[in-house]
Each structure stands twice: as C-alpha cells, then as structure tokens.
C-alpha positions in Angstrom: 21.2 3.0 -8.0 21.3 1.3 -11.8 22.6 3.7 -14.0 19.6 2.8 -16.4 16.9 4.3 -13.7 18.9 7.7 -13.2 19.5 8.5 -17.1 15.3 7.5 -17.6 15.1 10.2 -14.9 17.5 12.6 -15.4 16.3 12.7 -19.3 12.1 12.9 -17.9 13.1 15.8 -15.3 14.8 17.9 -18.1 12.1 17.6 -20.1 9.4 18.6 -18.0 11.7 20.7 -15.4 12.2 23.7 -18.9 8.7 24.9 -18.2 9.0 25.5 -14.6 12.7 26.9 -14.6 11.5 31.0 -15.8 9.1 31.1 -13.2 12.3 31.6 -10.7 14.7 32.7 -13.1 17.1 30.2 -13.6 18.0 27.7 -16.7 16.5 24.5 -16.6 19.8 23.3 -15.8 20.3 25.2 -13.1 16.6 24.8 -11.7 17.8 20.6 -12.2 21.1 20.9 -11.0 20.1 23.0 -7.3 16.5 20.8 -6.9 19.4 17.2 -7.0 21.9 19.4 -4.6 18.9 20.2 -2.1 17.6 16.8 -2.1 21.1 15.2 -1.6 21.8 17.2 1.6 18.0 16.2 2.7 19.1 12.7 2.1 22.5 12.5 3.6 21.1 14.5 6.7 24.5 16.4 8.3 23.9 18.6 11.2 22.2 19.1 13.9 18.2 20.2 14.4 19.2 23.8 13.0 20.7 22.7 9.8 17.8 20.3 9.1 14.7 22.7 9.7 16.9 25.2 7.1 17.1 22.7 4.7 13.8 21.7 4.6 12.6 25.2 4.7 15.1 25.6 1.8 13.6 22.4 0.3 9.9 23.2 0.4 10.4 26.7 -0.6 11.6 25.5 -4.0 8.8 23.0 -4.3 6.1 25.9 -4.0 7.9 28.1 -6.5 8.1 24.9 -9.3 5.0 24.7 -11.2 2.9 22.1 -11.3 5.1 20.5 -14.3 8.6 21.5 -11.9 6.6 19.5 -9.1 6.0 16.6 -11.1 9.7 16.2 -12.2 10.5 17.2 -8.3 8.4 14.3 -7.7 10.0 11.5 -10.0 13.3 13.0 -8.8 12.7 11.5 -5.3 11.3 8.6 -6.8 13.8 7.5 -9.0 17.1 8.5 -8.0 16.7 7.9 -4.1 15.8 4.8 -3.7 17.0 2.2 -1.8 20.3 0.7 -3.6 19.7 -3.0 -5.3 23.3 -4.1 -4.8 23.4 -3.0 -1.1 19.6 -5.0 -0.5 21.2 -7.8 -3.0 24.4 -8.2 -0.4 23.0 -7.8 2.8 19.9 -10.3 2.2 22.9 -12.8 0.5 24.5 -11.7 4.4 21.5 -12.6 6.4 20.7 -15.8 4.5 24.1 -17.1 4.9 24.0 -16.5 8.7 20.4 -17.7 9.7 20.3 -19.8 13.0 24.1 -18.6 13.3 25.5 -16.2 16.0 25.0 -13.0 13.9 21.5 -13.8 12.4 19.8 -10.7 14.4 23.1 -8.8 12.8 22.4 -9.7 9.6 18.5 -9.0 9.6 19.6 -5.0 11.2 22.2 -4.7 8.4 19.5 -6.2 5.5 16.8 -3.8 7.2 19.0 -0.5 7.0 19.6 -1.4 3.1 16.3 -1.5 2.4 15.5 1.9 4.2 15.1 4.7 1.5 16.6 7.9 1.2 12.9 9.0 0.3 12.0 8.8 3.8 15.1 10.3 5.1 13.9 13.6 2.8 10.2 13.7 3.9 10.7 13.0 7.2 13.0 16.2 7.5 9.9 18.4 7.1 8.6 17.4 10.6 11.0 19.9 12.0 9.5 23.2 10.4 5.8 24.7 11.0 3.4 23.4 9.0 5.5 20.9 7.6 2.9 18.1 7.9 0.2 19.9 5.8 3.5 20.3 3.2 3.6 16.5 3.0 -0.4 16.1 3.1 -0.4 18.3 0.5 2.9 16.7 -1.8 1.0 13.4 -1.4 -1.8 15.1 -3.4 0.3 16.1 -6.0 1.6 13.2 -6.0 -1.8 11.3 -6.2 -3.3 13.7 -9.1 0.1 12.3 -11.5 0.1 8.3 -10.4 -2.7 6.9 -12.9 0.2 8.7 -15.6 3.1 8.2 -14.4 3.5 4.5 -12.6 7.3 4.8 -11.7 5.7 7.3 -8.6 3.8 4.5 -7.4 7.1 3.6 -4.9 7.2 7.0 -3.6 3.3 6.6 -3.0 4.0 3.7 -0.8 6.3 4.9 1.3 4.3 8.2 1.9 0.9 6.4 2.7 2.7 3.9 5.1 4.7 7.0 6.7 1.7 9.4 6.6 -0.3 6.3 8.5 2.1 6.2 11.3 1.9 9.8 11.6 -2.2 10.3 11.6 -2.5 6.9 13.7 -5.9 7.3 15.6 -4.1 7.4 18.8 -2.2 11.0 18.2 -5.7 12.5 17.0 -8.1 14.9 18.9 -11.6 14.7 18.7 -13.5 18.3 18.9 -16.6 19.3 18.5 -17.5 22.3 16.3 -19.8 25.1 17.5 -21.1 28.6 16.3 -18.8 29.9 18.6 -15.9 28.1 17.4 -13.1 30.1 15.3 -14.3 32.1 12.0 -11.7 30.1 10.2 -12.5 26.8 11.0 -15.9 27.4 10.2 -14.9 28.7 6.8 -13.1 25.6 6.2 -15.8 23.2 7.2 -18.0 25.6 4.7 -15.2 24.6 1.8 -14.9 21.0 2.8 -18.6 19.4 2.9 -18.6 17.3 0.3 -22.0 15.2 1.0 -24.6 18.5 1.2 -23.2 21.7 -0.3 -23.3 24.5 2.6 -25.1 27.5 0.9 -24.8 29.9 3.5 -23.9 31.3 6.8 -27.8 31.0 8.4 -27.4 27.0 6.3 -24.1 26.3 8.6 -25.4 27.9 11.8 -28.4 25.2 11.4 -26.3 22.6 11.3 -24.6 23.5 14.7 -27.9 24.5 16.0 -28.8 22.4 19.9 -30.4 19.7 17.9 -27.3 19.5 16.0 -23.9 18.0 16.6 -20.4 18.3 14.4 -17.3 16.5 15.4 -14.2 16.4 13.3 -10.4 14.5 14.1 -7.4 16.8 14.0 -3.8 16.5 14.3 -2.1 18.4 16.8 0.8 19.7 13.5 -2.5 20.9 12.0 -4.6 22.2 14.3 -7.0 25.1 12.3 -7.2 21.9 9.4 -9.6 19.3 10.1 -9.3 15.7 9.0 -12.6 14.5 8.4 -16.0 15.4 10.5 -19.2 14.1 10.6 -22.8 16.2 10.9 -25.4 14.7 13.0 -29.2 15.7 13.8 -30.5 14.4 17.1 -34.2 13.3 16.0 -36.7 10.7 17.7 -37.1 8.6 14.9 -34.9 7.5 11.1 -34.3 10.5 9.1 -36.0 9.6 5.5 -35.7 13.1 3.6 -32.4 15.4 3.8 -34.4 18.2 2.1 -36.6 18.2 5.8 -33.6 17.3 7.9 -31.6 20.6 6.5 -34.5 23.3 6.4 -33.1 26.3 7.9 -37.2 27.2 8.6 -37.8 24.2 10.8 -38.1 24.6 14.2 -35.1 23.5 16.8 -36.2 20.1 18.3 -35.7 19.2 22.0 -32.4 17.4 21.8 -33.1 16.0 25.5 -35.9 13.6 24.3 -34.2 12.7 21.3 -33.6 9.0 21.1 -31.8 8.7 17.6 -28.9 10.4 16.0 -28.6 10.3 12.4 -25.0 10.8 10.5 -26.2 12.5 7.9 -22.6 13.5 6.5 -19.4 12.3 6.7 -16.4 14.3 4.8 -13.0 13.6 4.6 -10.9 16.7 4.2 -7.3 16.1 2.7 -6.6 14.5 -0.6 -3.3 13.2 0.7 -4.4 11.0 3.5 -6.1 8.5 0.9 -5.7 5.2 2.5 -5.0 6.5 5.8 -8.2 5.2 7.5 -10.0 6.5 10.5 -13.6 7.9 9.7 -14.5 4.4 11.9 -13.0 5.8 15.2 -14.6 9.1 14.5 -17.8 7.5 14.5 -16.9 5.1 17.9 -15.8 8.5 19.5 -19.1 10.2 18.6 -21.2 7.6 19.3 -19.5 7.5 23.0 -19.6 11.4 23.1 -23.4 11.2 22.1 -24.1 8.4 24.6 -22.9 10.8 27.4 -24.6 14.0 26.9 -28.1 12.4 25.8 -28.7 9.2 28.0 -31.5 9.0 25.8 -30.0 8.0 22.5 -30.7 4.1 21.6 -30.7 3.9 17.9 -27.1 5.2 15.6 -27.6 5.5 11.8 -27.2 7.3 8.7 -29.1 9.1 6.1 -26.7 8.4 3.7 -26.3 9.2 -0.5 -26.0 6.1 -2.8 -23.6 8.1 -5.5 -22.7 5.3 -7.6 -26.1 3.6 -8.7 -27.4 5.6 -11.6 -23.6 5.1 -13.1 -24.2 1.1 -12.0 -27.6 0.8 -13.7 -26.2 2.7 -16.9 -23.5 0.0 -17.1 -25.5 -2.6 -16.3 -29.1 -2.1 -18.6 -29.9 -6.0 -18.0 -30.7 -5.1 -14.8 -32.1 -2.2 -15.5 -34.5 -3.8 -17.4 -35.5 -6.5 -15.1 -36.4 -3.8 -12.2 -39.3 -3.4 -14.2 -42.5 -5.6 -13.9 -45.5 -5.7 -16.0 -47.1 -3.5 -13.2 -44.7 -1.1 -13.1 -45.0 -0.4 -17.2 -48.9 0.3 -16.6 -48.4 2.7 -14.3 -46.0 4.4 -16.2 -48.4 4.5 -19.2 -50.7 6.0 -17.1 -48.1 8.4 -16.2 -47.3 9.4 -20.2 -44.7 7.1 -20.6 -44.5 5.3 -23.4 -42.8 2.3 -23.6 -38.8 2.0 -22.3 -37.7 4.0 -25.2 -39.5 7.1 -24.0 -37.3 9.6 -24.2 -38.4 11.1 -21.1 -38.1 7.9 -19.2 -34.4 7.7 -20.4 -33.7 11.6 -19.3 -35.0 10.5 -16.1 -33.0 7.1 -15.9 -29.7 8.5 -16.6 -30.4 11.5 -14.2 -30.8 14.3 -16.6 -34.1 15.4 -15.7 -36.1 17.4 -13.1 -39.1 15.3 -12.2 -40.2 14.8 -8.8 -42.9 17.2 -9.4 -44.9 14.7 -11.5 -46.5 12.5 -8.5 -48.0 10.1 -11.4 -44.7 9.7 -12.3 -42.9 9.8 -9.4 -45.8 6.5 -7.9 -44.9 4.8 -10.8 -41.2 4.4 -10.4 -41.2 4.1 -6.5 -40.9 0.6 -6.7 -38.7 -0.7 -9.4 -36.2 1.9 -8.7 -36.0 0.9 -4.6 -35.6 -3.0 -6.4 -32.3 -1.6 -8.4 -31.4 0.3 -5.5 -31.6 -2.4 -3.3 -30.0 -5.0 -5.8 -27.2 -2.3 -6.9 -26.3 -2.3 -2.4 -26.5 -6.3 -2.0 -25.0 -7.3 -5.0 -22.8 -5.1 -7.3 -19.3 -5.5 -6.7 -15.2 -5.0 -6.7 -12.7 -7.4 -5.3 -15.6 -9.2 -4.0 -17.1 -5.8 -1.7 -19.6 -3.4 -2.2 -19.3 -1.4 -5.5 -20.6 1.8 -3.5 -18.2 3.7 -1.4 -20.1 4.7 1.0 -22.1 1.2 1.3 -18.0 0.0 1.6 -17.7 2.4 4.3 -20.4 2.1 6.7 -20.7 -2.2 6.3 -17.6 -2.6 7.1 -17.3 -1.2 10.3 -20.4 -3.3 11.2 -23.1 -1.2 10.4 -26.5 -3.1 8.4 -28.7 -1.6 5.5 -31.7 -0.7 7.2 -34.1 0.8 4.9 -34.5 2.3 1.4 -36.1 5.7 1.3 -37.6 7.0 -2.0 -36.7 11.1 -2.8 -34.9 11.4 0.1 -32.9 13.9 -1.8 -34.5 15.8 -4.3 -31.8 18.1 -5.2 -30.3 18.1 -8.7 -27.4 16.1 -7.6 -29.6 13.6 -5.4 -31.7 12.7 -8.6 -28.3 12.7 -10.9 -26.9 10.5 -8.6 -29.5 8.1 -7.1 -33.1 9.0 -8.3 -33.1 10.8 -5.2 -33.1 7.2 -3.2 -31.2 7.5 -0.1 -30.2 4.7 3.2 -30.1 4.2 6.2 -27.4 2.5 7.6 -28.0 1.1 11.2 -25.1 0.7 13.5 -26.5 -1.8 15.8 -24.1 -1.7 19.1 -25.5 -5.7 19.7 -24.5 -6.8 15.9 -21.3 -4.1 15.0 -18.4 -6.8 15.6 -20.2 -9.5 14.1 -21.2 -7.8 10.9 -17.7 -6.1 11.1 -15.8 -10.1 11.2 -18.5 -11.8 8.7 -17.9 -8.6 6.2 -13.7 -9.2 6.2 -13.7 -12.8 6.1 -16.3 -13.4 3.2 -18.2 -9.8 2.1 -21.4 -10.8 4.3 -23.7 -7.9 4.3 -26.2 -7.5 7.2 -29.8 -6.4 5.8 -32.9 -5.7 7.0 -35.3 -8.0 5.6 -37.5 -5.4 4.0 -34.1 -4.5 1.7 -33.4 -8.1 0.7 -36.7 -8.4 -0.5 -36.3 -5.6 -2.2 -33.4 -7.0 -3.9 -34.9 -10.0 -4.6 -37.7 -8.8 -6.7 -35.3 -7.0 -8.9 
C-alpha cells in the first residue's frame, strides 16, 4: 500500500466522515478510527464461522448507521486502503517470470495469483455468513454505483463487486417462479414497487395482470428469496399486441388462454440497482419461453410489445434527421391539420413530447408516417460502440430476437408520447433465426428486420 494512496484517503474520509460521526455519537475520529479497526479484522479474517458472522454483523451495523456521506467515505475506505499491495504483485510477477518453463513455474503463477487477491474481497465476502447479507452487498453496490460518475478512485472496488456479485447470481443458482394472485401479499407489493415499463395503479390493475390469460415469471436467489431479480409480464393473445392501452384494460374480458397461439412480453423489469452488469434477463426469457411451450402446446409466435424510450431524446439531438423524416406530403397534411410550417409551436410541443395530442385524428394521420420513418431509422441506425443506441433494442437483438413491426400510438399515456410519440415494437424471437441473429449481432452489430421496418428506415 503507497503511502501516497492512504494519506489521499485518510485526508478524503476525514472530510466527509465529520458529517456522519453525531449521528452515532462519536467524534469523527473516533467514527474513522473504529470503521479502519472493523475493516482490518474483516480483512485479516481470524476465527472460526462464529467470529466471522459477528464481525460482519458488527461491520454492516455501522454501515447502516453512517449517513449517506459516512457511506461514501466507508466506501473509499475499502477502496483505497485495501487493495492489493504493488510491491508484493511487483515481486511475485518478477518470481513467476524468472521461473517460466522451470520446475516451480505452476509455484510461481499460485504465489503471483494470491498477491494480486484483494483484501476487498476478503471483507465482502464475509457478509455471506449472516441473513440477508447478500441483499447488504446488492444494496452497497448501489451506493456505490450512485458515487462512481464522482468519485473514479471507487471504480476498483466496482470491479471486484460486479465480477464477485456475477459469480454469486450466475444463472445456474437462480429459481424461476411464477407469480400468482395467490402468491405472498409481500411479493406482490414488491412487484407493485418494482415495474418500471407500465406503472401498476392498483390492486384490481395487478390482479389483471396475473389474470388466466396472463403469465409473470421472475429469477430469485435462494439468499433472497421474498426479493425478486427481474420478471417479465406476458399476455397470452392469438395475434401481435399493437396497443398497451388495450392489452392492460382492466374492463376487457379474460381471453381463452388454451387457443392462444402468441405470447407477448410486454414488460420486462429488472429489480436491483446493484446487479448492473450482472446479466440474465436472456435466460429468463429461454425459461419462459420453455415454461410457455409446456402448458400451452399451442404457442408458435414469442415477441414483445416493447417501449422505444430513447428516440424523442435521439431525434432532439439529432434535428437533421428530424427534418428529413418529413416529405413534402407529410407538410400538406399537416397544413391541413393547422400546422404551420416546422416552426409551429405546436408541432415542436409535440416533437419534443410536451404535448397531449392523440385526440386530434387530423393531426395524429399526418404524423403517422414520418414519425414510424424516425422511429425505424432511430432502431437501425443510431448508435454506441457500434450497437443499438436504445436499451431495450440492445436488449432484445442481442439475444437473437428481430424488429418486427412499428406500431403507431401504441402507448398513449403521457410517458408513451414523452418518450416515443407513443410508437411502440415488436420484437420477434424467431426460435428458427435466435442463434444466428444472436452470432451476426456480436461479431459485427447485424440487426435482423422485417422488411416492412427497413423500408421504413429507408425513406427516412
């Protein structure tokens, strides 16, 4: 450990430490000096099992009574000061290279592996041993995530937490449930807090979603059983959903869900903050799809009805193409609809997603087209590190699924039209197409389309 990295810390952690030290009536010195003694017995790990659930317990019982300021220098405490030593690595890899295609090479690669083992892990691993210890660390990544953008010197500490939490969620230790009216009042309450793709208004809304034409899976983890992971909603219909506003009436009738012959995903929510990275929303899916397949031999076609959140934000950053959605056509029509000219104020309200306008069917004819073009354009085209700039579109193409069709108010809801114009897709998971869409999407960003939606895009 340099000495130059502990005084950065020590003199960050004093700083930031003074506000959270009266809130368990100590000095900040004391509150410093008793969160390093803690962490040191964490790290050097004496004892048996008995001694190492106490001192965990010990351990997160100070965490929760820091605030959020204490947790952040808790935080960079673990980061900075426990480490893996650079002298030790610096020896031991000096050791290895000295002795490769000698006798004690395998030696030498065990001894330059245990240097480079932190003291971090040794810490966070100890909360395994003491009930609901995993949702502590699920939760201490969060923290941890909400300060990283601020505070880069955490970014080790993120590492070795995603890479540990990853072993620890791997798909393979997972259970697969399905959720039912009948299932637990809390669970239910939590799936209520968690949606994050169609707010659940009410009691009668949720009991409608887990209705017989309904399914709702999620992934747990046996250390956190009453928390789920992520879980998917699906309707069991006999054709493509096109409008979520139909699909989620509470007034519609229950359909027959032995003659349906198409399940729709219509949401898909991950649940904890601190499993970012950890990836397996495409194993949920594979699991449903299989459970599905069982209970209704009837099933043939997979897809979503899914949001397009990051277009209107695209189209705002990108007015070229804003512009060239538009053809001469399109700017009658609006004129016949009262617009006038792409200056209109009104137009622009309704561009950005600031206005309530579905209402107006003149209106609502006349931008049909040219926003399904920047839709379709803003799916195919826009992108980050050469994949799709929409997260969802990320998502579903790669784990093989194709872009099926556009559908125009799909979602008329404030947040629909704010988002996406109220344009919504289907993506199509095609059992005959998955692994070759899923290869061609890795190895170059290859997107599978129908040929309805590249046409789309091409007119744009």
């Amino acid at each position: 450990m340099t000495t130059g990295i502990v005084a950065r810390s020590l003199s960050a952690v004093r700083a930031i430490v003074a506000s959270a030290a009266g809130i368990i009536g100590e000095t900040p010195e004391k509150t410093l000096a008793r969160v390093r003694q803690q962490l040191q017995e964490c790290a050097e790990g004496l004892g048996g099992e008995v001694s190492t659930r106490q001192r965990a317990v010990r351990l997160a019982q100070t965490y929760l009574e820091l605030d959020d300021a204490g947790r952040h220098a808790m935080l960079r405490m673990i980061a900075l000061e426990f480490g893996p030593d650079p002298h030790e690595i610096a020896r031991a890899h000096e050791h290895y290279q000295a002795s490769v295609g000698g006798a004690d090479q395998w030696d030498a690669e065990a001894q330059l592996r245990a240097a480079m083992r932190s003291s971090r892990i040794r810490i966070l691993t100890q909360f395994n041993a003491i009930p609901q210890g995993v949702k502590f660390l699920v939760d201490l990544r969060a923290d941890l995530l909400r300060h990283l953008d601020d505070d880069k010197e955490l970014r080790a500490l993120d590492r070795e937490m995603e890479a540990r939490l990853t072993a620890w969620f791997d798909v393979g230790f997972l259970e697969l449930q399905r959720l039912t009216w009948q299932s637990p009042a809390a669970l239910l309450e939590k799936i209520v807090e968690y949606e994050a793709v169609h707010e659940i208004h009410s009691w009668q809304d949720l009991k409608n979603r887990l209705d017989a034409d309904r399914r709702c899976y999620a992934f747990f983890h046996p250390r956190m059983p009453m928390e789920p992971l992520i879980f998917v909603e699906v309707a069991l219909l006999e054709d493509l959903a096109d409008n979520v506003q139909n699909l989620l009436d509470i007034h519609a009738p229950v359909a027959d869900a032995s003659r349906a012959t198409t399940a729709i995903f219509y949401s898909i929510s991950n649940t904890q903050v601190g499993l970012r990275g950890v990836s397996f929303g495409n194993f949920l899916l594979k699991r449903v799809v299989d459970d599905l397949k069982r209970d209704f031999p009837r099933l043939r076609t997979f897809a979503t009805l899914s949001p397009i959140p990051g277009v209107v934000r695209w189209a705002k950053h990108n007015p070229e193409a804003l512009r060239e959605a538009f053809t001469p056509g399109d700017w009658k029509r609006l004129a016949a609809a009262g617009v006038d000219g792409p200056e209109d104020s009104r137009l622009s309200a309704v561009l950005a997603g600031e206005a309530q306008w579905p209402d107006d069917e003149a209106l609502a004819r006349a931008l049909r087209e040219p926003m399904l073009r920047l839709s379709a354009r803003y799916l195919l085209e826009a992108r980050k590190d050469d994949k799709p700039l929409d997260a969802v579109a990320r998502f579903h193409l790669g784990n093989g699924a194709r872009v099926e069709r556009l559908n125009w108010l799909a979602d008329t809801s404030a947040k629909g039209l704010r988002q996406s114009w109220g344009v919504m897709v289907n993506y199509l998971y095609d059992p005959d197409r998955i692994e070759d869409n899923v290869e061609a999407f890795a190895r170059s960003g290859e997107i599978d389309a129908a040929t309805g939606v590249r046409r789309l895009a091409a007119r744009a």
